[in-house]
Structures are given as C-alpha cells and as structure tokens.
C-alpha positions as CSV (number, residue, x, y, z in Angstrom):
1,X,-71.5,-1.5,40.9
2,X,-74.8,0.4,39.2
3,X,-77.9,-0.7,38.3
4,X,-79.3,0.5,35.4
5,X,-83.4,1.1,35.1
6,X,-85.8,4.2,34.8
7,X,-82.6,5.6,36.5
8,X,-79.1,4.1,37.4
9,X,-78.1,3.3,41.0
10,X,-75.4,3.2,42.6
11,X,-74.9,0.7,44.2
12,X,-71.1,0.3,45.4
13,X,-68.3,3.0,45.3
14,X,-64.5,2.2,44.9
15,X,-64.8,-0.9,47.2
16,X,-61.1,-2.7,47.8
17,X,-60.5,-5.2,50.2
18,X,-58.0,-8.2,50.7
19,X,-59.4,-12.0,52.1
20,X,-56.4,-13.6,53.0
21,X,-56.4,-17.4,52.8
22,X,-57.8,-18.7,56.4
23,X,-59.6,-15.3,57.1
24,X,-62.7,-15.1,58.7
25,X,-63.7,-10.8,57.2
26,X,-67.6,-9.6,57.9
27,X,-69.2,-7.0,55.9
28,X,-71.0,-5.1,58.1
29,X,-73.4,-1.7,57.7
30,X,-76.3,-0.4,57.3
31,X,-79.7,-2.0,55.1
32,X,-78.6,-1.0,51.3
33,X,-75.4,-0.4,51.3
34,X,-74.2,-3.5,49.0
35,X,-72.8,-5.8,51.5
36,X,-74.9,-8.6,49.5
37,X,-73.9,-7.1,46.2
38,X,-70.1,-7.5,47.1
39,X,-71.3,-11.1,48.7
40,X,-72.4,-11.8,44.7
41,X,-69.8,-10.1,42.8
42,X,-67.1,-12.4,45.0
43,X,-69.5,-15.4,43.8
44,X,-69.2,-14.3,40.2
45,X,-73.1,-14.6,40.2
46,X,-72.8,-11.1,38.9
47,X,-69.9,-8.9,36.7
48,X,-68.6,-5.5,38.7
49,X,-69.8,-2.4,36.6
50,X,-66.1,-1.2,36.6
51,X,-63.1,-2.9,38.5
52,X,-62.5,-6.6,39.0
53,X,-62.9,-9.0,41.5
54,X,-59.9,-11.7,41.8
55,X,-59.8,-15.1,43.8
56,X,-56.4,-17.2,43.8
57,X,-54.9,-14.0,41.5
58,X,-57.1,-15.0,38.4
59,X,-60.2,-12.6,37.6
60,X,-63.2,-13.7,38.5
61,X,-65.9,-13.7,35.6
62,X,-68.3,-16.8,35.9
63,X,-69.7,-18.3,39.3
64,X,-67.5,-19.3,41.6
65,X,-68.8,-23.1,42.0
66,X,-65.6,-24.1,44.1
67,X,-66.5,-22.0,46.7
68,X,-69.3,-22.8,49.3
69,X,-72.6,-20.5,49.8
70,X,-74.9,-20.1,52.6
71,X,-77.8,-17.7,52.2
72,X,-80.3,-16.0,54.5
73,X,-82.5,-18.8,53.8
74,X,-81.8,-22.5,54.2
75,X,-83.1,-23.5,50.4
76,X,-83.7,-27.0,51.4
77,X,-85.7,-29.4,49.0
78,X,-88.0,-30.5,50.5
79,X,-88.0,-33.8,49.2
80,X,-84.7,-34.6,49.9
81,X,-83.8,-35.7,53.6
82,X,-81.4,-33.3,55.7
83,X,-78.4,-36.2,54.7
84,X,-79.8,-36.2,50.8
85,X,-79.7,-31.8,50.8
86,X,-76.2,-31.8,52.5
87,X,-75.3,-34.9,49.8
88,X,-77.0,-32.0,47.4
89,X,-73.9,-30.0,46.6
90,X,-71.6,-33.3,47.1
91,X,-73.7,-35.1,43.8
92,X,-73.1,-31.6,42.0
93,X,-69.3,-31.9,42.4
94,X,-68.7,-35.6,41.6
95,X,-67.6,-36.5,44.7
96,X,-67.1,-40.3,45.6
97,X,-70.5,-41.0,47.3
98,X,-69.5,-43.2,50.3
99,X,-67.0,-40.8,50.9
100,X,-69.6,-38.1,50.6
101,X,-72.0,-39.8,52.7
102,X,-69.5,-40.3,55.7
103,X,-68.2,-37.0,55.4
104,X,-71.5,-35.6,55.3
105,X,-73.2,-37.6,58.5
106,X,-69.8,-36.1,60.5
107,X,-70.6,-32.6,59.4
108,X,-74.3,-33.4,60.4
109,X,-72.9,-34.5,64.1
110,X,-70.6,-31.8,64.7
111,X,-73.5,-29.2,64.2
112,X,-75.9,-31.0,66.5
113,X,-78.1,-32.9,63.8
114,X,-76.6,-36.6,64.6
115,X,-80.0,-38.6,64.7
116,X,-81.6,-36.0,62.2
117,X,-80.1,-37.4,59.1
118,X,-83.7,-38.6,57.5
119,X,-85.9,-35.7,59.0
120,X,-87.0,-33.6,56.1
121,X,-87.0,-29.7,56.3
122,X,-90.5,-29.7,57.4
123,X,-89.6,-31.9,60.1
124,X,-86.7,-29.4,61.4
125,X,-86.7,-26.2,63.2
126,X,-85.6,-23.0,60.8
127,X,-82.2,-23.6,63.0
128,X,-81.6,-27.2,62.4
129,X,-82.2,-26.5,58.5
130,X,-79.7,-23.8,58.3
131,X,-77.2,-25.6,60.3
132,X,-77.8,-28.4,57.0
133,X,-77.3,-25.8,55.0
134,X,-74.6,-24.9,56.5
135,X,-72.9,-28.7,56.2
136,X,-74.1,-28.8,52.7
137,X,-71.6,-26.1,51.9
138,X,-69.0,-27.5,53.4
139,X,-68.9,-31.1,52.2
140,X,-66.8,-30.6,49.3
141,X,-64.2,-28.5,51.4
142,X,-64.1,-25.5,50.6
143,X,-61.4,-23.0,50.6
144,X,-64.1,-20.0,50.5
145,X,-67.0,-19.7,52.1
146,X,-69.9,-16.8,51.1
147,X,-72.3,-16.6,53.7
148,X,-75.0,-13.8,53.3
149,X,-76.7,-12.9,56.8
150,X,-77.4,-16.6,57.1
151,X,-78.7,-16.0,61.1
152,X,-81.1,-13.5,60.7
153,X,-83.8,-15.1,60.9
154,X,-83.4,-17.0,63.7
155,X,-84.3,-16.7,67.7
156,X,-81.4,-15.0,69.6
157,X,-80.4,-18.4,71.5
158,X,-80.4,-20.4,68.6
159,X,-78.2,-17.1,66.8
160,X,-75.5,-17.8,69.7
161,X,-74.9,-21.5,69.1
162,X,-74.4,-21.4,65.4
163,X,-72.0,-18.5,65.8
164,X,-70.1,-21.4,68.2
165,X,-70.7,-24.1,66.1
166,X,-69.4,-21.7,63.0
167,X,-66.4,-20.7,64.7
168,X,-65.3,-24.3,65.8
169,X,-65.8,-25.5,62.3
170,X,-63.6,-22.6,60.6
171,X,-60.8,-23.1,63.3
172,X,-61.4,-26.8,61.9
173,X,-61.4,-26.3,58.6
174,X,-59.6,-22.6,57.9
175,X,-61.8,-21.8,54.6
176,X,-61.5,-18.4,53.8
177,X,-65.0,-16.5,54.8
178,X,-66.8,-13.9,53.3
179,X,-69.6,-12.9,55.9
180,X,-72.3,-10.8,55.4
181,X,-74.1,-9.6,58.9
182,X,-76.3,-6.6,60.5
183,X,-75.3,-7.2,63.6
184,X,-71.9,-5.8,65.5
185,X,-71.2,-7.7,68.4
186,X,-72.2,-11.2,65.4
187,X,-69.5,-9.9,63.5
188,X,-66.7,-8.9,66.4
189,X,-67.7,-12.1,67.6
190,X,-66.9,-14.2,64.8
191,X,-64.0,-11.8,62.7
192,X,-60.4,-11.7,62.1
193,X,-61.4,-8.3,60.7
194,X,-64.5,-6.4,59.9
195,X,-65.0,-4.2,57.1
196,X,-67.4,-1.7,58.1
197,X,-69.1,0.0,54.8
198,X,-70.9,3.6,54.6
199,X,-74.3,4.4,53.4
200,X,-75.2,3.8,49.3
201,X,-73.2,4.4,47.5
202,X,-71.4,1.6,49.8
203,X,-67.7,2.2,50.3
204,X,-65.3,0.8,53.1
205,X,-65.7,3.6,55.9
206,X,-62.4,1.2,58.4
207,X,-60.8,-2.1,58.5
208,X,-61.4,-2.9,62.0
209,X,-58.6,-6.1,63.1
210,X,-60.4,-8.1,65.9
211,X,-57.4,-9.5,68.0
212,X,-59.4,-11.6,70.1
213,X,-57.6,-15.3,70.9
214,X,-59.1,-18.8,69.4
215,X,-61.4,-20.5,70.0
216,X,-64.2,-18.0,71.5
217,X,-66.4,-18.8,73.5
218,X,-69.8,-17.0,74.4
219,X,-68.2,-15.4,77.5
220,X,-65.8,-12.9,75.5
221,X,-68.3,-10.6,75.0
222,X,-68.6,-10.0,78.5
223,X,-64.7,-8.8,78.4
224,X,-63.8,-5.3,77.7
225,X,-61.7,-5.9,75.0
226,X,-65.0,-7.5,73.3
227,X,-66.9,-4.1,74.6
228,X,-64.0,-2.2,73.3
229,X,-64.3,-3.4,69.6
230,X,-67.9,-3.4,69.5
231,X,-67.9,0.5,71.0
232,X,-64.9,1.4,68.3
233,X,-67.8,0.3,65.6
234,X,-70.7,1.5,66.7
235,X,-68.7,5.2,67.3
236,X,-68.2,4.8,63.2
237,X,-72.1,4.4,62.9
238,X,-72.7,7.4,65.4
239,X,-70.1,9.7,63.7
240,X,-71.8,9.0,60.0
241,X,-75.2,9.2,61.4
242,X,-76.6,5.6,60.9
243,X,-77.4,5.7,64.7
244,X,-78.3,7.8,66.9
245,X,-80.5,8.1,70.3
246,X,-82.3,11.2,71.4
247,X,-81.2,13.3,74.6
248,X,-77.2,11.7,74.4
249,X,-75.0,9.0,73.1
250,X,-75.5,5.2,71.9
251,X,-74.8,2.5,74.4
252,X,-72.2,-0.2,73.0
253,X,-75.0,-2.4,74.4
254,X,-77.8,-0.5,72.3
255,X,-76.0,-2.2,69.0
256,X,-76.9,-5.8,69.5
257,X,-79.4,-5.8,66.6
C-alpha cells in the first residue's frame, strides 16, 4: 500500500497473512508501520495499491459491512442511549428489533453495563462507552471482528478487564479477530498468534503462535510461559532496533507499554 502526494509513501511491503476462521491474530509494531492500514484494507474501507485482500475466498473490494468494527474511539451518538448506539448497527442490518433489543441488553450485561442501558455517553466513563461499542459490533454476530487499538486510551485497570471481558466473549462467540495493539504482553495476552510487523515500509518481521490454554485469566502473565512469549517479541524489537535501553538489555517487563 502507497500513498501518493508531494511524494509517495510507502506504506506496507509484501504483507501476507492467513486469519483462520475462530482466530484471535494481533498486529503488533511500532507507531507507522501500517497495522491500521492493513486493519482498513481487511475492512475494504480502502483498495491495496498492488495485491488483494480476500475474506471467505472472494476478493474483497467494497466495505466489509458484515464484519464488525471497533475503533480507538467509542463513536457514540450522543443522542442515542448506550441500548439505542448498540441497537445502532442492529437498525443498519435489518435485524428483527425485539430480537435485537434482547440480544443487545444481554451483550450490555455480560460486559458489566446491566443497569446502564439508558445512560448516554456523557453519562459513562471512556470504559463503559467502549465496552458499548464493543456490544454494538457484536449484535449482528459477526464472523469477523476489526478492532483498531480499541484500549488505548484507557487507565491500565480498566485496560485489564476488557481484555477479560474480550476474551470470554470470543471463546463465546469464536468470530474471527483482526486486532490492532501497541502493546506486547495486550496482544500475548489476548492471541492465538501475533504478527509482529517491521518499521515503514511495514512487512511481517515473525508469526509468533501463542499456545497458552482457554480461557485466560489475568494470572498467566505471571507464568513463565506468558514471560517467555512476551521476551521472544520484545528480542524481535531489540534485534531491529525499535527498542533499546542504555548501558544493557530490555527487560521483558520494560515492554508493557
């Protein structure tokens, strides 16, 4: 992928990866190396300079509407309760609207919202809106889900437990997930396998396969296994210079940012 102005960039080099159905994959590296681009080229919201992007075999070249999208930012309206956003994406695909509605005050319980189905975004913390937004991609059940950094913003308590809350609802559900992250241990965390991509031009530096056993709690990243697969990435970072720490070596601890 390049992007053509007073000069053309290159954005993404000979990127190839596989999402199997039921696969939670993270894109993970450093600030501009495309992992949002690839996160847009998957959603069809934009055409690959060269190459092709396919979902279900079939070439991908208009937005992906089937699929469900969470972005750094909740994009609530705020006019519309936390029930009427998550009912948001349920009007836009036609869906029954009793069903819709109990569907979508269960997804609103099993993220911690039960009670919260009337507040509006102004009336929730930046967690409780993105664990909406969160619902209000799900609701029409998904088989993919495209989620671009959707944590960063938030405290590092309220960070943990929607990394739970995701990973019980994808061992519920089993979408496929596309999940864009800055943060290793986020993405050992949370990954059936993490692609780890080099500077711009981004290209896939290793496919690192998390074996860690379902479901995970916050307590596997105290195991060395957990340690092991952070240290394994954070080596690749070392070794291409994207880290690095005067007077010695980088800490897998130092890498939780």
């Amino acid at each position: 992928m390049s992007f053509r102005g007073r000069r053309i960039i290159e954005a993404l080099r000979d990127v190839s990866f596989d999402v199997a159905a039921g696969e939670f994959v993270s894109l993970l590296g450093p600030s501009g190396c495309g992992k949002s681009t690839v996160l847009s080229l998957v959603a069809g919201l934009r055409a690959p300079t060269s190459g092709k992007v396919l979902c279900d075999g079939q070439s991908v070249r208009a937005p992906v509407t089937s699929a469900g999208m969470v972005f750094q930012k909740p994009v609530l309206l705020e006019w519309r309760s936390a029930l009427g956003n998550v009912l948001l994406s349920a009007d836009a695909h036609g869906m029954d609207r009793a069903v819709a509605e109990q569907r979508a005050r269960a997804l609103l319980a099993s993220v911690g919202l039960a009670g919260f189905e009337h507040a509006y975004p102004r009336e929730l913390s930046g967690g409780m809106q993105q664990r909406a937004a969160i619902c209000r991609a799900l609701i029409h059940e998904p088989t993919r889900l495209l989620m671009d950094e959707p944590f960063a913003a938030l405290d590092a308590i309220t960070r943990d437990q929607l990394s739970v809350d995701l990973g019980r609802l994808f061992l519920e559900r089993r979408p496929s997930v596309l999940f864009v992250t800055h943060s290793i241990p986020e993405a050992v965390f949370l990954s059936d396998k993490v692609i780890v991509m080099t500077n711009r031009p981004g290209t896939v530096d290793r496919i690192v396969n998390i074996d860690l056993p379902r479901p995970r709690s916050l307590h596997v990243r105290q195991t060395p296994r957990f340690g092991g697969f952070v240290e394994e990435i954070l080596e690749l970072f070392v070794a291409a210079g994207l880290l690095r720490e005067e007077g010695g070596g980088v800490r897998a601890g130092d890498a939780a940012a």
